[in-house]
N, C-alpha and C positions, 0 to 999 in steps of 0.2 A: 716322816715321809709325806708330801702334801699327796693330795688324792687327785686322779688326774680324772680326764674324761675322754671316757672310748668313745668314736662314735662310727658308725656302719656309716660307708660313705658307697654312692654308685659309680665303679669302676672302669665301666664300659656299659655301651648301650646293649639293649637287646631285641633278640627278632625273634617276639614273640613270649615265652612265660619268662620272668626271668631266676635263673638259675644263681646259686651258690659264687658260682667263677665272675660273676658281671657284679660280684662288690668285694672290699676290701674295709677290714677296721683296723681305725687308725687311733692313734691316744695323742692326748694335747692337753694341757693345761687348763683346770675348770674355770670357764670363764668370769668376769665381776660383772656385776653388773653397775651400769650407770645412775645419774640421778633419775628418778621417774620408774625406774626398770626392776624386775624379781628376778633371784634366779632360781630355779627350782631344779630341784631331784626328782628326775621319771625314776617309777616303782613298778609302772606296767608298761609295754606297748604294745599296739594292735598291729596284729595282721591283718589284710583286707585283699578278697578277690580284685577289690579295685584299684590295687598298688601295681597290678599290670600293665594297667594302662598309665598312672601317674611316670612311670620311667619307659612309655614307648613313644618313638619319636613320631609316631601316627597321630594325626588330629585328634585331639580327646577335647573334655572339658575343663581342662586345667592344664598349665604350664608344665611342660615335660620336668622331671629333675635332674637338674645340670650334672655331667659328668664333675666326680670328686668333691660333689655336693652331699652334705647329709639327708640320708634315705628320709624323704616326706613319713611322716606317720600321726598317727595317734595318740597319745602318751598321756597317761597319770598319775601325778607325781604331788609332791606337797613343796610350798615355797619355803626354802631355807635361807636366802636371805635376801632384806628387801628392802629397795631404797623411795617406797612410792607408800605413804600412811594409809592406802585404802587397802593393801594388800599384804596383812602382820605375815610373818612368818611363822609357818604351822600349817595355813592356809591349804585344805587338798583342792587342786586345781587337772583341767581337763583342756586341750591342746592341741595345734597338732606341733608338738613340738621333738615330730623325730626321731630315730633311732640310734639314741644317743644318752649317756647316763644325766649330765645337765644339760640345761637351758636357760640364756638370758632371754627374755623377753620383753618388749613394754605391755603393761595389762591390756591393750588393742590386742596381742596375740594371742590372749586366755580366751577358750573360749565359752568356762562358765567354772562358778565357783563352784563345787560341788557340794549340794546341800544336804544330800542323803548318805549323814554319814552313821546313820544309823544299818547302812544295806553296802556287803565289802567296796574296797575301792576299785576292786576289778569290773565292778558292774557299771562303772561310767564308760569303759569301752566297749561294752558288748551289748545287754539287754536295755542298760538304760543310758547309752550313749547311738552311735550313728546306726548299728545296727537294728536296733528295737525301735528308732526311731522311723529307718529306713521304713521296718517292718507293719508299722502302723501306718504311716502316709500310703505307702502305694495300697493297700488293703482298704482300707477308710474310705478315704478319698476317692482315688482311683476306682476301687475292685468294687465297692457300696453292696459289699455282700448284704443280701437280706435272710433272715430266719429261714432253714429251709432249704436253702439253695445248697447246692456242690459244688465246694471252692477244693483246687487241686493247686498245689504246692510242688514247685522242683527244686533242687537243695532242701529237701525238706528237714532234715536234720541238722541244716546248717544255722550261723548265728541269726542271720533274718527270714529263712526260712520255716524252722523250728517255734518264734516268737509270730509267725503269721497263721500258721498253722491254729496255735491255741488262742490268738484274739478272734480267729472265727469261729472257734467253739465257741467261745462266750457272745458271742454273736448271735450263738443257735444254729449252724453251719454244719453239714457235712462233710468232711474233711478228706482228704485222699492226698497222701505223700510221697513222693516219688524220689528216690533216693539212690546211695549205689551202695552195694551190699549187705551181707543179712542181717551184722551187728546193727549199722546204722537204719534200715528196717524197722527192729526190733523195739529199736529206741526210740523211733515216734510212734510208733502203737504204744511203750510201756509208760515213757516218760512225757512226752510230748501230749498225747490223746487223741489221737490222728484215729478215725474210724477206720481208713483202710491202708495200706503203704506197701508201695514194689518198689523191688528192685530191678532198677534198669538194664542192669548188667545180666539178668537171668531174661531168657528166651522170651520168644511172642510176648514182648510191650503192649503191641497196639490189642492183641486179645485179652490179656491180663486188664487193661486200660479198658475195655469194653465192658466186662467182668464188674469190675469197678465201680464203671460211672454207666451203670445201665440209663440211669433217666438223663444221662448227660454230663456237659460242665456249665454253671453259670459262672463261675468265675475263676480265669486260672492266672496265679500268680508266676511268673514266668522268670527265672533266675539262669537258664540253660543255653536256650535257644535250642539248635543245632535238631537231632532227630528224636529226641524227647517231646520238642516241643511241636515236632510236625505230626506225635501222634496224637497230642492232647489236641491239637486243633482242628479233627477231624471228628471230633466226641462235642464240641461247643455247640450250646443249646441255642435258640432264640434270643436275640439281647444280651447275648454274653458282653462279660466284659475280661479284656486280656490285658494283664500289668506286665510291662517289660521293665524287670528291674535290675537283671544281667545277663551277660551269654557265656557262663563260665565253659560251657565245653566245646566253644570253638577257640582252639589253641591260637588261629591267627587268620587275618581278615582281609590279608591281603595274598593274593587276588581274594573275592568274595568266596565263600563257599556255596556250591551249589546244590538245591533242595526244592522239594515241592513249595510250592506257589500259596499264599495265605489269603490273595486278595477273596479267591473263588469263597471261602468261606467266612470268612468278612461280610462280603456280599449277601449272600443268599440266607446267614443266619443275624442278619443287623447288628452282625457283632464291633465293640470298639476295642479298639488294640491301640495303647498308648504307652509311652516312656516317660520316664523321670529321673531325674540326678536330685539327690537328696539336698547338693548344697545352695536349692536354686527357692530351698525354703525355710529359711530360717526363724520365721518367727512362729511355725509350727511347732519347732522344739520342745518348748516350755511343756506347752498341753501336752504332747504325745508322753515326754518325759512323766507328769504327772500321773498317768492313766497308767502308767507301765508299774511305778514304782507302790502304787496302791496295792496294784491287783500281787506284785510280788507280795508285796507285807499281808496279803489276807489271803498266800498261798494259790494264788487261782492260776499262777503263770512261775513255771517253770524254766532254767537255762544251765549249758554243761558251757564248762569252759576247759579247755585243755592247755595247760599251762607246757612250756619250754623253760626251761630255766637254763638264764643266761644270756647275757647278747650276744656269746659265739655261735648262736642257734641261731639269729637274726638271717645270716647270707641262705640259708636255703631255707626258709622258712613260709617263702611265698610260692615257692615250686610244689613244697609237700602238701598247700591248700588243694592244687590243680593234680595233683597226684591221687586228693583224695583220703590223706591221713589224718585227717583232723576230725575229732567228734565237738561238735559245737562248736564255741567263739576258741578263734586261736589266739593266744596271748603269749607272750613275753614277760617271764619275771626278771625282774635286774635291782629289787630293792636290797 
């Protein structure tokens, strides 16, 4: 029996998270590849809060995905056969090549050979691929925590959340993580090392949040938006600095949702508030990757991945991030 290739394809658009019903998988014959070209077997693929917007027909920073097109993603896989001498087969490789079992590719569409293969293959998508990458730039760069300060975290249990959370400890940082529920809680005070950690969903935030961060925030890394992030912004020290690096709990942005106002404290506490799309820096990678993959081999940096097995798990896969079920990096096994 030859072996064919499933691939999750987007069915219909959506307005707003997208659900189970807005894709369908399809099977088709594993493609060849050409001269110049690999094809490889994905063994992992990523889930990403920011697959929401990659299939909303709303202005984003990248090309919507075309109706009956396969699902954009993540995916790492090892190349099994190959018609280009720079790329033997065996090869573990990192991508975005989709939520689908193979991939032809030309090596322009690799986007790195994967050289720690001493550390699983799982960690090219999560701590030491886009998320821990994410994790270090907008922290670093951005947030320029210094020894000291109180850096606060939302999605703090999540994949780049979690990985922000403990490079400000090694930092020297005070750490404060804001999460929903009491497992995920639990598990950046146990696992993560978050000094202090609420849960949003239990009562008085913004006094829990005072409690917290009595001498303030110097730097809060901002994943949420919505009214998490309109309490943390009311606790911002002098010179803070605010990373916008998603708005997972605003479900939909059209019309705008309405909320208190950020300019007034901007102003008054000379604070800067800036965004970032990870893919607008690429030649950060390298270093950030290195930094990450150290401190994991000498133990200092911690990651949970929660694994789905299967690509029948793929079509509702990105709803149950925004539902909240996922502890850590969400993954896909399909080796």
């Amino acid at each position: 029996m030859k072996p064919i290739n499933r691939q999750v394809l987007l069915a219909s658009r959506p307005d707003g998270i997208p659900q189970a019903e807005h894709f369908l998988i399809a099977e088709t014959p594993v493609p060849q590849p050409r001269a110049g070209q690999v094809l490889i077997r994905n063994e992992w693929l990523s889930v990403e809060p920011a697959m929401r917007g990659w299939v909303s027909a709303v202005a984003n920073y990248s090309e919507p995905v075309a109706i009956d097109a396969v699902m954009r993603s993540f995916a790492a896989g090892r190349i099994v056969q190959s018609e280009h001498p720079d790329w033997p087969v065996g090869t573990p490789v990192t991508g975005l090549f989709g939520w689908q079992d193979y991939a032809v590719v030309d090596p322009s569409g690799i986007q790195r050979r994967i050289e720690e293969t001493d550390l699983p293959l799982s960690t090219a998508l999560g701590v030491l691929g886009i998320n821990g990458v994410t994790a270090h730039y907008g922290l670093l760069q951005l947030g320029q925590p210094k020894a000291g300060e109180t850096v606060v975290v939302s999605t703090a249990a999540g994949s780049v959340g979690s990985c922000v959370g403990q490079i400000a400890k090694l930092k020297g940082c005070r750490t404060v993580g804001i999460t929903g529920g009491e497992t995920k809680r639990q598990l950046c005070l146990d696992r993560f090392g978050y000094d202090d950690a609420l849960d949003y969903k239990a009562p008085a935030l913004a006094q829990r949040l005072e409690n917290a961060c009595a001498g303030g925030v110097d730097v809060y890394y901002d994943n949420t938006a919505g009214e998490i992030s309109d309490a943390v912004m009311a606790r911002l020290n002098v010179g803070a600095r605010v990373v916008i690096c998603g708005t997972a709990s605003v479900s939909n942005w059209t019309p705008s949702p309405q909320g208190p106002r950020v300019e007034r404290h901007l102003l008054v506490k000379r604070a800067r508030m800036q965004g970032f799309v990870i893919f607008d820096h690429p030649d950060y990678y390298a270093g950030a990757r290195a930094d990450l993959a150290g401190w994991l081999r000498e133990g200092r940096l911690e990651y949970v991945e929660e694994v789905l097995e299967g690509i029948e798990r793929a079509p509702d896969a990105i709803a149950g991030l925004y539902r909240g079920e996922n502890l850590g990096k969400r993954l896909i096994s399909i080796a």
